[in-house]
Backbone bond lengths (Angstrom), bond angles and torsions (degrees), N, CA, C in turn:
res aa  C-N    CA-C-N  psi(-1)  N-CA   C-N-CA  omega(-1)  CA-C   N-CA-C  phi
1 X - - - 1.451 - - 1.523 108.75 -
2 X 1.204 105.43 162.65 1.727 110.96 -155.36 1.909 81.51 -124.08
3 X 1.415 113.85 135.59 1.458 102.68 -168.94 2.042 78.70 -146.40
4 X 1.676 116.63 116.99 1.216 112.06 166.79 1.569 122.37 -117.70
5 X 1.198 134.51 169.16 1.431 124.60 -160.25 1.423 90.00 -147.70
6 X 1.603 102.08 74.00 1.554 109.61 157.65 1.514 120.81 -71.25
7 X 1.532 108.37 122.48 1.333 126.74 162.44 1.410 137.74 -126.88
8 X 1.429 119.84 175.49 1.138 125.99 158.30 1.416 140.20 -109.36
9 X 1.525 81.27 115.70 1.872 90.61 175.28 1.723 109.07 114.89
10 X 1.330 129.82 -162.09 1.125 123.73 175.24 1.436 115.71 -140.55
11 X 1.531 101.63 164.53 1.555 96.64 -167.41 1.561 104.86 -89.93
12 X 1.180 111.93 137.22 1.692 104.37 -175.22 1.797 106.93 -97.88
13 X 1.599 123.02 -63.43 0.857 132.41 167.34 1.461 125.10 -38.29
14 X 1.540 117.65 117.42 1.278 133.97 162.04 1.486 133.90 -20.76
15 X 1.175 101.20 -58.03 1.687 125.82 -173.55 1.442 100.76 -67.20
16 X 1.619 123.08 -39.52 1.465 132.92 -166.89 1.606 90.06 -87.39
17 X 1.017 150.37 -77.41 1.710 152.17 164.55 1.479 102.10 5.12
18 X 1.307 105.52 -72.60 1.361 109.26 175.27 0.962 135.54 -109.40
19 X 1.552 119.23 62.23 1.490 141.27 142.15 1.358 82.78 -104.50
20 X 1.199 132.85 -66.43 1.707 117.57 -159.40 1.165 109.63 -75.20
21 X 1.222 144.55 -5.74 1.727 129.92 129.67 1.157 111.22 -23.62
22 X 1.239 113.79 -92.89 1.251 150.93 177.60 1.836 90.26 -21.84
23 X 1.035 111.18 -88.46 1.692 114.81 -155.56 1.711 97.24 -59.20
24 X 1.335 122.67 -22.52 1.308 117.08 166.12 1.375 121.16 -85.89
25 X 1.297 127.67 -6.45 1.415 111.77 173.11 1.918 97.79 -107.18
26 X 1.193 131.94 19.39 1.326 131.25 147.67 1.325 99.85 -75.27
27 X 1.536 112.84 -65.69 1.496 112.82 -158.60 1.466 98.42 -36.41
28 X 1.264 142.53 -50.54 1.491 158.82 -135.53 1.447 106.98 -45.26
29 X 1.406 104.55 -35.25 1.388 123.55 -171.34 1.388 120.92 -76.97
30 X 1.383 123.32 -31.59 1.118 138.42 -176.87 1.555 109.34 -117.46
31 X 1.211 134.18 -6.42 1.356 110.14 166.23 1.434 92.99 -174.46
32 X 1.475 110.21 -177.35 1.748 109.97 174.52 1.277 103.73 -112.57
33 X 1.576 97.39 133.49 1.571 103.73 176.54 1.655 96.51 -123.38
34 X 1.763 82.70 161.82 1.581 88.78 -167.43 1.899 87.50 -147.31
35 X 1.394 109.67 126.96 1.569 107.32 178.62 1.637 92.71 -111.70
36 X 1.667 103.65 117.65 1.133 87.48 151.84 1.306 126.66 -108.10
37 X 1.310 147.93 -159.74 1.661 149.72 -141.24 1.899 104.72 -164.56
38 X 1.203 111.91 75.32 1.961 89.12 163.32 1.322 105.92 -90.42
39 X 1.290 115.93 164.93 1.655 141.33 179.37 1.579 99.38 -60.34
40 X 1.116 93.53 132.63 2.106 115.82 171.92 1.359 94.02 -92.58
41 X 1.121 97.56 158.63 1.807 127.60 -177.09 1.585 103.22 -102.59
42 X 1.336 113.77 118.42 1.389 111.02 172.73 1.733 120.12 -58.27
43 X 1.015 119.01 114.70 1.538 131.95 -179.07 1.776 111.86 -66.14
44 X 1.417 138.55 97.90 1.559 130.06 179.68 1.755 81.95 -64.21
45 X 1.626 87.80 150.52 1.050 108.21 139.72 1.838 133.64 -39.18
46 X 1.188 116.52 150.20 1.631 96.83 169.48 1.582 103.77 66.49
47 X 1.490 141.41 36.34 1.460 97.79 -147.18 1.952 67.73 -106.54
48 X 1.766 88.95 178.19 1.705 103.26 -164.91 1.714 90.31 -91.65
49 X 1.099 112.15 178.50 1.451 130.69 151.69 1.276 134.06 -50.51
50 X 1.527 116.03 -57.62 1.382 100.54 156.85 1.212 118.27 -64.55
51 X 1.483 157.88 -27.75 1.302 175.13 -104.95 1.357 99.73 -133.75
52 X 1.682 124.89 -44.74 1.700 118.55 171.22 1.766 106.48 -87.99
53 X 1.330 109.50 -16.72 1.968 110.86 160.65 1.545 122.72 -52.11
54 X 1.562 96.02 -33.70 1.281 112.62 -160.30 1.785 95.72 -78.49
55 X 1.064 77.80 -50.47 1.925 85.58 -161.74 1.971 97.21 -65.98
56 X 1.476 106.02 -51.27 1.613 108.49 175.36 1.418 100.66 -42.61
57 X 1.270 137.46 -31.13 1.663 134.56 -160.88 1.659 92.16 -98.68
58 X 1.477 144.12 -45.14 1.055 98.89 -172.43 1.291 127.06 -101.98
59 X 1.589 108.91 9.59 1.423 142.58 175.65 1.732 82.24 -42.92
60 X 1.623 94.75 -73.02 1.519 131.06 -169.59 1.658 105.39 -25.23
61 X 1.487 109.66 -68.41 1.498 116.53 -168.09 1.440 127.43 -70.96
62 X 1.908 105.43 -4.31 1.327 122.79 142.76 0.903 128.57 -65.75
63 X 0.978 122.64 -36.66 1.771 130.20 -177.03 1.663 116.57 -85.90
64 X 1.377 113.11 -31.28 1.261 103.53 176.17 1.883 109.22 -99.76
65 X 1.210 108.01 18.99 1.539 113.55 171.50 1.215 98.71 -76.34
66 X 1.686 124.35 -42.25 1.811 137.27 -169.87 1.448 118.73 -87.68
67 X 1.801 117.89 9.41 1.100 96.72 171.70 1.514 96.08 -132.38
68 X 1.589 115.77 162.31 1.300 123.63 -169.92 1.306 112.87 -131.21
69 X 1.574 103.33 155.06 1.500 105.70 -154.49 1.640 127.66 -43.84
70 X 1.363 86.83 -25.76 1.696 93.75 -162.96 1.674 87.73 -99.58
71 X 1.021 134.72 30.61 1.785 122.37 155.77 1.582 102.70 -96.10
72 X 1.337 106.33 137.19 1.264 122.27 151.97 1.624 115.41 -60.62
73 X 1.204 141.26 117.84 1.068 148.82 -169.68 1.537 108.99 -111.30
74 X 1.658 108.13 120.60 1.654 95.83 175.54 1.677 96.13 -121.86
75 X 1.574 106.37 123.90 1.554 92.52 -175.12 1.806 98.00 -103.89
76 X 1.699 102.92 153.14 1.555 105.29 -173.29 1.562 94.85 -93.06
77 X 1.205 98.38 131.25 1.880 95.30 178.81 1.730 90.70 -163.96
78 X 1.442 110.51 142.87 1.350 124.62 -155.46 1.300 97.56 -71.79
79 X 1.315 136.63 -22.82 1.526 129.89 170.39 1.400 125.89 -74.81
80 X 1.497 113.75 5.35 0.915 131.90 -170.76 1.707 115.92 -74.34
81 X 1.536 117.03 -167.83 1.641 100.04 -170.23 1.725 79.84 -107.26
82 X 1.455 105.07 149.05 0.938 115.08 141.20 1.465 149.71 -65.68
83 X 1.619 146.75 116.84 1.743 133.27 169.78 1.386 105.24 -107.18
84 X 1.053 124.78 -177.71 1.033 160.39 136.14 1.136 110.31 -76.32
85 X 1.624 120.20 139.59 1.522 138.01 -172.84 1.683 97.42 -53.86
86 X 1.289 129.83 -22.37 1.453 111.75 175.69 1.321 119.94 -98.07
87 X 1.079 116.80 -17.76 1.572 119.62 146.88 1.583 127.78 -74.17
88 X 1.233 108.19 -9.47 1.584 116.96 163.03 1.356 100.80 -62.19
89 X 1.283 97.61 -67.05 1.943 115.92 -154.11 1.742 88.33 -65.90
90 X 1.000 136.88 -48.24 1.598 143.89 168.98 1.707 97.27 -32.68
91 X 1.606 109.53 -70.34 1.650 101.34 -159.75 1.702 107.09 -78.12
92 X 1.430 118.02 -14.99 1.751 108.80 169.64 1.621 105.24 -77.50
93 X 1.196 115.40 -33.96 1.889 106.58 174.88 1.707 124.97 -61.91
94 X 1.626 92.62 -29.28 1.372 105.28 -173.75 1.712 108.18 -86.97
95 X 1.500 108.43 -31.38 1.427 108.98 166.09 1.814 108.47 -64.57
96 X 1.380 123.49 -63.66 1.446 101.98 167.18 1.663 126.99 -39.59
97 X 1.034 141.80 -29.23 1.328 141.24 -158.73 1.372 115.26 -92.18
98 X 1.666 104.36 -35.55 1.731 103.31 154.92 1.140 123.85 -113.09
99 X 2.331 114.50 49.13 1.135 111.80 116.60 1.665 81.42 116.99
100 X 1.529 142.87 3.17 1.060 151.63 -167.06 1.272 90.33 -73.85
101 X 1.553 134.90 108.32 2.120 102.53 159.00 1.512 102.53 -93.43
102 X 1.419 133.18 -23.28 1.263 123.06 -153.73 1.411 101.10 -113.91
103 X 1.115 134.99 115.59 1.645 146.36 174.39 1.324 117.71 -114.02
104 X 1.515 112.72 101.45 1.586 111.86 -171.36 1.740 99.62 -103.92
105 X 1.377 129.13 137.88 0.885 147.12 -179.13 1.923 101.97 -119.49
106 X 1.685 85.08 131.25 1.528 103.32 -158.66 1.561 101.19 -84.12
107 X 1.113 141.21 131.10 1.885 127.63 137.65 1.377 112.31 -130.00
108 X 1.652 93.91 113.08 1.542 117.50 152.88 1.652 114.84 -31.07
109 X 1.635 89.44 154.36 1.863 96.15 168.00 1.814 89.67 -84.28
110 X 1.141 87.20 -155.55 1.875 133.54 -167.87 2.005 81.56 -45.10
111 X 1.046 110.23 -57.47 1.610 97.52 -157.45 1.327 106.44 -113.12
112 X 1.178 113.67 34.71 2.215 124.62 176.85 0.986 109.83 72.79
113 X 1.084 102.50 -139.42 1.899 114.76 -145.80 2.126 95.05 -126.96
114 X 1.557 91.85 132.67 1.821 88.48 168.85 1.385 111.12 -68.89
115 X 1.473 101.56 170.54 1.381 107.86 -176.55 1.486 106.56 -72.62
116 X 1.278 124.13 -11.52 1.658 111.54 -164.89 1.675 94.49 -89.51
117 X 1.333 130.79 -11.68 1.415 132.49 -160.10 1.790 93.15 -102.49
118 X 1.440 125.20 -10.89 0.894 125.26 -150.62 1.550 92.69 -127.72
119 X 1.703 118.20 -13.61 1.371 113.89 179.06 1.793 83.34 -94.08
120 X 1.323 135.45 2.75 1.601 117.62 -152.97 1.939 79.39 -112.32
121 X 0.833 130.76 -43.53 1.473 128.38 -173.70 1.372 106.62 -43.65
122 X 1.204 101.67 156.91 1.465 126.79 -160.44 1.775 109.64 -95.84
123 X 1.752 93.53 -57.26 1.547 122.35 177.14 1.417 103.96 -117.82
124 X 1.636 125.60 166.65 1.891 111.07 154.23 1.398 67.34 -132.90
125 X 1.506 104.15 155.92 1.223 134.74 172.51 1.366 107.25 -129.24
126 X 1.703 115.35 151.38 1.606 118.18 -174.16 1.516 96.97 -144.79
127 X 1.463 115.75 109.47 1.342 118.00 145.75 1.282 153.53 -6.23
128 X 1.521 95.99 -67.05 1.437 129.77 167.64 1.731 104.33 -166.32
129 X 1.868 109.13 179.01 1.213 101.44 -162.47 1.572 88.40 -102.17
130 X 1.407 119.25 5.01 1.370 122.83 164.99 1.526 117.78 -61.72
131 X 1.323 130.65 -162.20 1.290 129.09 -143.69 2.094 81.75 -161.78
132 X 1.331 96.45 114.32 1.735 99.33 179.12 1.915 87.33 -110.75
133 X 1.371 99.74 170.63 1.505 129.30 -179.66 1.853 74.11 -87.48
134 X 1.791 106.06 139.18 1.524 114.22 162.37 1.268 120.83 -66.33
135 X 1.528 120.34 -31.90 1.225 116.74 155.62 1.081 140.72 -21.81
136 X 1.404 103.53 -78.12 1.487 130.34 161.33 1.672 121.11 -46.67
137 X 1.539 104.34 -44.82 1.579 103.20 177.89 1.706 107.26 -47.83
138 X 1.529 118.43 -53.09 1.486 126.87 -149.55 1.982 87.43 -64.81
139 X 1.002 134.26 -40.58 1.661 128.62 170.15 1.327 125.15 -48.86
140 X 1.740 101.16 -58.18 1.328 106.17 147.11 1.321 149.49 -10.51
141 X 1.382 91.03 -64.02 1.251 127.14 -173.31 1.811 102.09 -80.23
142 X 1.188 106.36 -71.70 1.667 91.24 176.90 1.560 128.80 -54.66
143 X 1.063 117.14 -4.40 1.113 128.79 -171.04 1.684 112.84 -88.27
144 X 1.388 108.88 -49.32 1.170 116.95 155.68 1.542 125.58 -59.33
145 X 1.008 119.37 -39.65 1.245 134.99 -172.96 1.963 102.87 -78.22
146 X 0.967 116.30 -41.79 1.252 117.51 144.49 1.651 130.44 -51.50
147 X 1.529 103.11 -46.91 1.519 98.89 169.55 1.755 123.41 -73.24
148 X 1.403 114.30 -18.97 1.069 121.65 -164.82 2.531 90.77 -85.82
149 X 1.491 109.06 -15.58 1.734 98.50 -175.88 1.898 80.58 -93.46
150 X 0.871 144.38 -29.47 1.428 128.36 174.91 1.920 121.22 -59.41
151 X 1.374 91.59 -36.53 1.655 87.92 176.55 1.429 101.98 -76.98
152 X 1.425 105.21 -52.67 1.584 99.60 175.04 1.528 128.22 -21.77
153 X 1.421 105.10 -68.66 1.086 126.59 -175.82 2.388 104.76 -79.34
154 X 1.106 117.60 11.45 1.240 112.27 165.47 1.577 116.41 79.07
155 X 1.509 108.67 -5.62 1.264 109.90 -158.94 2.047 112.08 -90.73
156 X 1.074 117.16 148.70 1.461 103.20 175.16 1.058 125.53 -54.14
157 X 1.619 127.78 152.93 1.374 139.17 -162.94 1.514 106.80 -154.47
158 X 0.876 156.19 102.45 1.561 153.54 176.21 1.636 115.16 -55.96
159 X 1.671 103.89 115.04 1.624 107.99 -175.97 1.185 111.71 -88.68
């Protein structure tokens, strides 16, 4: 299975670089991951409502340039459903089994995901009803996503 972690923007911090090394050269073993990166829109200060639409939209029309029809798309957005890591590892096994290979998992910049990236998703998934740095989510995120090919596969994982 082909598993990618389209986002926005880039990781600046050190410490965050390499955890997602790290959680990507585990993944290595169990599937191919591929992160890709489009350019974030600088946010003004103060900015208005239409003004964070604007930027959510062309955030947006980057992101859906990189995904293709036949990916299953799960975008993370706080309205999303919540699992538990065994219902994670449950819904990526069950997406392979009826035939899914490519699973792109969405992360928004600073102010989420547009609505057109969010009418194109498949699933939205939510973390928590808290609010993480995107940075931080994409570690998160592999990390789980790593824990979810260990249950799969039966093997120990520390809770």
């Amino acid at each position: 299975m082909r598993i990618t972690l389209l986002t926005v923007g880039k990781i600046k911090e050190k410490y965050l670089r390499d955890g997602i090394a790290e959680y990507a050269k585990r993944l290595s073993r169990y599937c191919r991951l591929e992160i890709v990166e489009v350019a974030d829109e600088k946010t003004p200060d103060g900015a208005s409502e239409a003004e964070e639409l604007q930027i959510k939209a062309a955030e947006g029309d980057r992101l859906m340039k990189q995904i293709r029809d036949s990916d299953y798309v799960i975008a993370l957005a706080i309205d999303g459903k919540m699992l538990d890591s065994v219902e994670l590892s449950q819904k990526i096994e069950s997406l392979g089994v009826q035939g899914h290979s490519s699973i792109v998992f969405v992360i928004g910049g600073s102010l989420g995901l547009s609505d057109a990236v969010l009418k194109r998703a498949d699933y939205k998934l939510s973390f928590s009803r808290m609010t993480f740095p995107h940075q931080l989510m994409r570690m998160i995120l592999l990390e789980q996503i790593y824990r979810a090919y260990r249950i799969m596969n039966g093997e120990p994982y520390h809770k």
